[in-house]
Every structure is written in structure tokens, then in C-alpha cells.
C-alpha positions in Angstrom: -124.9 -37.9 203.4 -126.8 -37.2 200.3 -126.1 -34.1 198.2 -129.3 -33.7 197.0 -131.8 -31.5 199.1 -134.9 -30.0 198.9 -135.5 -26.3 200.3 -138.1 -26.4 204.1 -140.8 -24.6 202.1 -141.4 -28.4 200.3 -142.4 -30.1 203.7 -144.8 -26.8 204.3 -146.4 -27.5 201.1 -146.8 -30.9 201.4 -148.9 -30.4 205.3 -150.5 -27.8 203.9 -151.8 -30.2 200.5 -152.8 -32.7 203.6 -154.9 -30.1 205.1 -156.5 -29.1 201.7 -157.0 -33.2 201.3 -158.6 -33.7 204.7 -161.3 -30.4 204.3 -162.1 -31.7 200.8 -162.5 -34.9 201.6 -164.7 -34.4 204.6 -166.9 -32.3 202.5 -167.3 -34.7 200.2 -168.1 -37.2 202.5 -170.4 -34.8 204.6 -172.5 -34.0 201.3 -172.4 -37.8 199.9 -174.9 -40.9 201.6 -172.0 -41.7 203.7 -171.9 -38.1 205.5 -172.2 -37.8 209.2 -169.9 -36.1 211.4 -167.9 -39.4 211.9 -166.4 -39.3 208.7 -164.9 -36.2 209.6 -163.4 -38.3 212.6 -162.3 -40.8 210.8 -160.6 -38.9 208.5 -158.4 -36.9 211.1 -157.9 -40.5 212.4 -156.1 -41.4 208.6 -154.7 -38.1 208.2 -153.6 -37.3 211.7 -150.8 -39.3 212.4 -149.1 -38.7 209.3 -149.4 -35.2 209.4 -148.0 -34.9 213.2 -145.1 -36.6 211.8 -144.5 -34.2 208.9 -145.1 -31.7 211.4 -142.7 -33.1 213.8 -140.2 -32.7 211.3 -140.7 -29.2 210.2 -140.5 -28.0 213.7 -137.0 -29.7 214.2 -135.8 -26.5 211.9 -134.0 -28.7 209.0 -132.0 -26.7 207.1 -132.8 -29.0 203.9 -134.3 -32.2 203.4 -132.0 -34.4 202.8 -133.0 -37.5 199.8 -133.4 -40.4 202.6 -135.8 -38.5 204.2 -138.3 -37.1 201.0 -138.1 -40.5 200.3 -139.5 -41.5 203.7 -142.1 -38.9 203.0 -142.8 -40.1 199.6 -143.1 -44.0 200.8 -145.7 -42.9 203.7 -147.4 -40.4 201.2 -148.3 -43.4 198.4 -149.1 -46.2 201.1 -151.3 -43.6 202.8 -153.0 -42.8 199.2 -153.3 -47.0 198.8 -155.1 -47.0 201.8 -157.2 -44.3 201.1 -158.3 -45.6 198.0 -158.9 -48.9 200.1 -161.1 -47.1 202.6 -163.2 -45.2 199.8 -164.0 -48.3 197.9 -164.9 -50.4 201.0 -167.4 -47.8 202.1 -168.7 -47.2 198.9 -169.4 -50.9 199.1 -171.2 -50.8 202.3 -173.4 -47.8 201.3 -174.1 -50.3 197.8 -175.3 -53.4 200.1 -177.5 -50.7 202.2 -179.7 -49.7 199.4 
């Protein structure tokens, strides 16, 4: 086992920055040409699993996180931002070819 850990409160943080994310993003979406209520939908679809996971873990009562496992959280947390980015440029796309 790793010696290095990170205090509970660090996971709490980090749903509670996914939260943050998904409201700001669906209001950006909602007030941008690509708004509809299915972007909101689509978002918790992105969003959702990964959070459910994160909050999976936090309601297993950790004492600490242990390295292996922020690093877990880290991978997942930069391929889900890749993806993100991804998404936002391919829709921003489709709304180009519809004007």
C-alpha cells in the first residue's frame, strides 16, 4: 500500500466541481443555438456515470484515498475532459453546417 493519501473531503470536492461543471455547462448550452432541453440530457448522460462512481466511492467511508486510486480518478477526470472537448467541437460543427 501507498503511503501517500489524500484527506475524504478531496473526493467531496471533486463531485461537488462535477456538479458546478454539469449546471454551467447546461446553461451555457441552454442560452447558446445549440440549447434545448436535450442538452441538459445529454450532459447527465457524460457526467452521470462518472459521478456515480465517485459517489460510489465516497459512500464506501474511506478513511483516505490511497495514490492508486486519485490516480484512477485523475485518469477518468482527463479522458472525460478529452471527450468533452471532443463533444463541444463536434456540435459546434453541426450548428456551423446548419447556418
Amino acid at each position: 500500500m501507498s503511503g501517500f493519501a489524500l484527506p475524504v473531503w478531496t473526493l467531496d470536492l471533486i463531485i461537488g466541481l462535477t456538479v458546478v461543471e454539469l449546471v454551467a455547462l447546461g446553461m451555457y448550452r441552454t442560452r447558446s443555438a445549440l440549447g434545448t432541453c436535450k442538452a441538459w440530457v445529454d450532459l447527465a448522460l457524460h457526467l452521470g456515470p462518472g459521478t456515480l462512481l465517485m459517489l460510489a466511492l465516497r459512500l464506501t467511508d474511506p478513511q483516505t484515498l490511497s495514490l492508486p486510486v486519485m490516480a484512477c480518478l485523475a485518469a477518468a477526470g482527463l479522458l472525460h475532459a478529452v471527450e468533452m472537448i471532443k463533444w463541444s467541437r463536434r456540435g459546434d460543427a453541426r450548428l456551423d453546417r446548419a447556418r
